[in-house]
C-alpha positions as CSV (number, residue, x, y, z in Angstrom):
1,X,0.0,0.0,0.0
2,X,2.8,2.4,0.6
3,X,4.4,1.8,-2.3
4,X,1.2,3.1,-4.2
5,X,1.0,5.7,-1.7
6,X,4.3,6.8,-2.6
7,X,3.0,7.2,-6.6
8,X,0.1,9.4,-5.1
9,X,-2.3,6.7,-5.9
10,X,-6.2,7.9,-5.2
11,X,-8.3,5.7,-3.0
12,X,-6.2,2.4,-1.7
13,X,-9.0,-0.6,-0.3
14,X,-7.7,-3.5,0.7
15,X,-10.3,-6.2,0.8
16,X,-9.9,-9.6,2.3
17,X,-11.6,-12.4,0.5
18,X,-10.3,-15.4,2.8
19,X,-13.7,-17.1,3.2
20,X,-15.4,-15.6,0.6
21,X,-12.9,-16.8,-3.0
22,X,-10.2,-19.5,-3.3
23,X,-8.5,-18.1,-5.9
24,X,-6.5,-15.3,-3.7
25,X,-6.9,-13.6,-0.4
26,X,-6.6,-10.1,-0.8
27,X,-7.1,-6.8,-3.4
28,X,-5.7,-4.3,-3.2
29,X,-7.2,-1.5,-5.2
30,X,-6.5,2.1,-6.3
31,X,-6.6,4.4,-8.8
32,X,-4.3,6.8,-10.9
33,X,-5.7,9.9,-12.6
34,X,-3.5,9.2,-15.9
35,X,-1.8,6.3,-17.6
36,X,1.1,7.6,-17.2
37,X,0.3,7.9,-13.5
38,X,-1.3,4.5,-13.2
39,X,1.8,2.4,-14.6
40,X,4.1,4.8,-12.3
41,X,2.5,3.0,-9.3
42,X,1.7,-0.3,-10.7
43,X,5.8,-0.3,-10.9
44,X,5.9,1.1,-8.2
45,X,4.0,-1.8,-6.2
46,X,5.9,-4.6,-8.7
47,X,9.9,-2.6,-7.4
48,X,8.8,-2.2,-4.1
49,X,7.3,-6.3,-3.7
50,X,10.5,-7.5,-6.1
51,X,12.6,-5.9,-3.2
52,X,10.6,-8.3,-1.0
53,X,11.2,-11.8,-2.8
54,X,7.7,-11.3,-4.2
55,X,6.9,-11.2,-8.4
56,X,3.6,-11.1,-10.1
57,X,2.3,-14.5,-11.4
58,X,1.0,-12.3,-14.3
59,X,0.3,-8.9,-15.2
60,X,-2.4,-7.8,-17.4
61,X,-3.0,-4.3,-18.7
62,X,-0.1,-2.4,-18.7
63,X,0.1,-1.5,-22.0
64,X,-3.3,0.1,-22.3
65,X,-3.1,1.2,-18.6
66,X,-7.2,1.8,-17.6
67,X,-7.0,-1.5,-15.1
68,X,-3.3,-2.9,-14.3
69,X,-3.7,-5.8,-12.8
70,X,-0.9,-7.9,-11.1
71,X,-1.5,-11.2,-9.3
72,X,1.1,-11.6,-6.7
73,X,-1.0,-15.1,-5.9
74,X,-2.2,-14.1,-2.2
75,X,-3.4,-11.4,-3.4
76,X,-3.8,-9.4,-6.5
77,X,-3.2,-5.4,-6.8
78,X,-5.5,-3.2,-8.8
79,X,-4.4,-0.2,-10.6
80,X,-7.4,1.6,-12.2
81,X,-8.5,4.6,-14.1
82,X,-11.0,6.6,-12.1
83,X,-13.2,5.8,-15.1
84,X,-12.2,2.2,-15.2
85,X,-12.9,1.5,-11.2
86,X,-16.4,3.3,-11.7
87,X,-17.6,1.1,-14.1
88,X,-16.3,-2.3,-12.9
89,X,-16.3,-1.4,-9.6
90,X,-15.3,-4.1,-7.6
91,X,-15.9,-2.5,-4.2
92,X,-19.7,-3.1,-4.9
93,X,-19.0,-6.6,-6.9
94,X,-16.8,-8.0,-3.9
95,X,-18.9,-6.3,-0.9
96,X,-19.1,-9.2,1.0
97,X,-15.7,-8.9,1.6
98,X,-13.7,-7.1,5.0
99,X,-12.3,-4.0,4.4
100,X,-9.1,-4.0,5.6
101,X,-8.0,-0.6,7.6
């Protein structure tokens, strides 16, 4: 999270999904206001997590950078456009999910 923070991401949730999905345990999702901005912190996230001895399983979106997404396996990170996170929003998709603080 404070590796997005760092990039001046908008908005960080983290949501736990242990009990509620098998496939990972945690999002983490923010947004950028530009592409530019949003692959600044979605490398950001990847440095800072290298650093750590962890690497994304697989990346999607980077290119067209609207919705970076990077599954790190227990959990996945979320890098949207404002307009991107609106529409899919997976705040309301994944609400029976904790919100972590």
């Amino acid at each position: 999270m404070r590796a997005a923070e760092s990039k001046k991401a908008i908005d960080i949730r983290v949501l736990d999904l242990r009990g509620v999905t098998s496939f990972t345990d945690f999002f983490v999702i923010c947004s950028g206001s530009n592409p530019r901005q949003i692959q600044a912190i979605a490398d950001e996230v990847a440095l800072t997590l290298k650093k750590q001895g962890h690497a994304p399983l697989h990346v999607e979106g980077y290119e067209n950078a609207e919705w970076v997404l990077a599954d790190f396996g227990d959990f996945i990170v979320h890098v949207f456009s404002e307009k991107a996170r609106l529409y899919y929003d997976l705040e309301r998709l994944w609400r029976q999910a904790k919100v972590v603080e």
